[in-house]
C-alpha positions as CSV (number, residue, x, y, z in Angstrom):
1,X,0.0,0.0,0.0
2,X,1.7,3.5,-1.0
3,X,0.4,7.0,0.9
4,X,1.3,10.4,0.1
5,X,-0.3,13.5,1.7
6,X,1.0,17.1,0.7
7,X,0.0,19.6,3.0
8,X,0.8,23.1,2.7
9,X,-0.9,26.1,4.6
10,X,-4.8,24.9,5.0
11,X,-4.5,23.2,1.4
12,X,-4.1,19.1,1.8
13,X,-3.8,16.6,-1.3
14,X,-3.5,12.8,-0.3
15,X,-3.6,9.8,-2.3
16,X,-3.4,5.7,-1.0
17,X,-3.3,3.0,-3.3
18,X,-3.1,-0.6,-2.7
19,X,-2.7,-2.9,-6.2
20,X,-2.8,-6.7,-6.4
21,X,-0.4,-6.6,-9.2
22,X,3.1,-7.8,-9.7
23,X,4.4,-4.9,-11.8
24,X,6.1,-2.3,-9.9
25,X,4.3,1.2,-9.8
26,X,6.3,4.5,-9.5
27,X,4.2,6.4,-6.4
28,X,5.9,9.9,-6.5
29,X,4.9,13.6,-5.4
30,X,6.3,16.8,-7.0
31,X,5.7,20.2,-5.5
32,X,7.7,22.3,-8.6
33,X,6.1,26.2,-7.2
34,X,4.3,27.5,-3.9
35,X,3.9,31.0,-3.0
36,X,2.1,32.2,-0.2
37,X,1.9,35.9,0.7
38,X,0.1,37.1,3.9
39,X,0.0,40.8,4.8
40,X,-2.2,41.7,8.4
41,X,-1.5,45.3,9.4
42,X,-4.3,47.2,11.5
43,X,-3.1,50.4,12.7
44,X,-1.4,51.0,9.6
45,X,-4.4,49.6,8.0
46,X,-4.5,47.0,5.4
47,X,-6.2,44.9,7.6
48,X,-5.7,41.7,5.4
49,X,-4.6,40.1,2.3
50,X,-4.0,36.2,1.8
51,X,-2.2,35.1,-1.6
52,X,-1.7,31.5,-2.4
53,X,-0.7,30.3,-5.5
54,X,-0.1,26.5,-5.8
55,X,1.8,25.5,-9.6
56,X,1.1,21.6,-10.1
57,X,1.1,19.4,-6.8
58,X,1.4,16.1,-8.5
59,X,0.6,13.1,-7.2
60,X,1.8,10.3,-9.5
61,X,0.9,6.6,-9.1
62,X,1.8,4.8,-12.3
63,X,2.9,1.5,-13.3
64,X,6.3,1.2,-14.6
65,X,7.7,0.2,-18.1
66,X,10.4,-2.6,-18.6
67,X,13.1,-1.1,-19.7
68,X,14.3,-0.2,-23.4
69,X,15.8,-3.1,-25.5
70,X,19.4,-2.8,-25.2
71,X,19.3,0.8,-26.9
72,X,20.4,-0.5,-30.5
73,X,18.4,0.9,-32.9
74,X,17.2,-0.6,-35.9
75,X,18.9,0.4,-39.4
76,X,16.8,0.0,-42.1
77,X,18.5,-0.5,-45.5
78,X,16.3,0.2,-48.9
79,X,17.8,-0.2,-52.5
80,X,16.9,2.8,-54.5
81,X,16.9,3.0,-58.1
């Protein structure tokens, strides 16, 4: 069974997965960009301003590939006339 939970400010992205299967699965979580901003003044006014910008949270859960064949790649010959 394979968990992830991302949890960032009040903002929470979870995933669970449990698979019966014998191929391996890639189970992985990106966070490439988060900004938050929070500005709270009172006697200098403003008096609030939240700013949250989230860029992809990712959670991946994926079965893998096999690998390449050996990484020979196939010439093709063709007799032109």
């Amino acid at each position: 069974m394979d968990i992830a939970a991302i949890k960032i400010g009040d903002v929470l992205v979870t995933m669970a997965r449990r698979v019966n299967s014998t191929v391996p699965h890639e189970f992985s979580v990106y966070v490439p960009r988060v900004e938050i901003r929070q500005r709270f003044f009172r006697d200098d006014q403003l008096q609030y301003e939240k700013e949250m910008i989230f860029n992809s949270l990712t959670i991946v859960h994926a079965p893998q590939h096999p690998p390449a064949d050996s990484g020979r790649v196939a010439t093709v010959c063709q007799k032109m006339d």
